[in-house]
Structure formats: C-alpha cells, structure tokens
N, C-alpha and C positions, 0 to 999 in steps of 0.2 A: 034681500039676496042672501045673507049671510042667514037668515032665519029658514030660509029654505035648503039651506045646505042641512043643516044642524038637523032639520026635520027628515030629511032625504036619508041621512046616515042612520039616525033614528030607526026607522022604517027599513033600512038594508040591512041594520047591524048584525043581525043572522048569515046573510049570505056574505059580507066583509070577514066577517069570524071563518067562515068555514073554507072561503079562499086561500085568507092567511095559512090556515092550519094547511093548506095541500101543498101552501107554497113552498113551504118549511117538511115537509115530507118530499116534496121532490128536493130541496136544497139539500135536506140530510144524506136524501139517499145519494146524490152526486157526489158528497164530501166522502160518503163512504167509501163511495170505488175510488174516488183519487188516493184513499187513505190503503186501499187495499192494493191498489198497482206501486205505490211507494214502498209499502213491506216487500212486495215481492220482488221490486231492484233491490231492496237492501239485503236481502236475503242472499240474492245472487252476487251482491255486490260481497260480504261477506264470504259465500264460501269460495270466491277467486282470491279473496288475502288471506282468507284461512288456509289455503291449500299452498302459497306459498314454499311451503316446505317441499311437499310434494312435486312440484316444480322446477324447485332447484335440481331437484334429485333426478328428474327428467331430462333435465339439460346437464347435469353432469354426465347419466348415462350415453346420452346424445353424440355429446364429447368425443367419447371411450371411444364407441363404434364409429365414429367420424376420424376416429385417430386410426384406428384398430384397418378398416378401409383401406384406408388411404398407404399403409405399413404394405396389405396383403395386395392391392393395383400396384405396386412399385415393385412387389416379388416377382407379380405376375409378368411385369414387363421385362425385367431381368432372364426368366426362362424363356419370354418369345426371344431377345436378342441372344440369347444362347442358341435356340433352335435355326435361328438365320447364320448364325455362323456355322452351326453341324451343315446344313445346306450349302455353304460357301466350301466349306473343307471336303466333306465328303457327302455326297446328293443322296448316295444308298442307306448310309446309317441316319443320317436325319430324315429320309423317307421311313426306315423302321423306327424309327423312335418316336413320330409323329402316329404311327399306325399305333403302339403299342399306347400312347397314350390316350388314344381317341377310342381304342378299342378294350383295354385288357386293365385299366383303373377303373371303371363303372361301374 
C-alpha cells in the first residue's frame, strides 16, 4: 500500500510540482490585494489625523459664524419688535417704514 503511494507520487511529481506553484500564485496574489486595501485605509486613515489641524480651524470658524448668527437673529428680532410697536403707536408711520424697508434698501 505504502509502496504504491510512493510510486503514484513518483509518477505525478510533475503535475504535484506545478499545482503547488499555482497555489502559491493565487495565495500571493490574494495577500497582495489584502496588503494593498490596508495601505489604502492607512493612507486614508493618515490624512484624517493629519489634517487635524485643519479641522480644528474648521470648527473654530464654525464657531465664529454660529456666534456671529446667532448676535445678527437677535438684532433682527429687536427691529421686528420695534416695527410692532410703530404699528401699535402709529399704523401710518410703521406702514411707511415697512414700505421703505422692503422697497428702497435693495
């Protein structure tokens, strides 16, 4: 039994050789692309901690104009509750005042 394995291998060692070698040609080439999709998280992974800086400076601006906003919605509400009172006092002047704003700052 064993004397026929030995011979059987014997007699295939050709095509055992040349399987091996494909197997190891497709194993390499798989390790490759794995090796190649991990550079390119790292890569990506890199330029989001490298740009850190960038970032901060992002959300500081962010900041500013969320402050900035928020300063000019509170003016703005100030002159509608001004415009409801010209309306409450006198109907005619905060009817021209409404016109001239809608019409003649544009």
């Amino acid at each position: 039994m064993i004397q026929k394995l030995i011979e059987f291998f014997s007699k295939n060692q050709k095509y055992f050789t040349i399987g091996g070698a494909c197997l190891l040609l497709v194993l390499n080439g798989e390790q490759r692309t794995r090796i190649f999709k991990l550079q390119q998280e790292l890569k990506s992974v890199k330029q989001l901690s490298g740009d850190s800086k960038s970032i901060d400076s992002l959300t500081t601006i962010t900041d500013s104009l969320q402050n900035e906003v928020f300063i000019l919605q509170t003016q703005n509400g100030r002159y509608e509750m001004g415009m409801e009172y010209l309306y409450e006092i006198d109907p005619k002047r905060g009817k021209d005042f409404e016109e001239y704003i809608n019409n003649n700052t544009e």
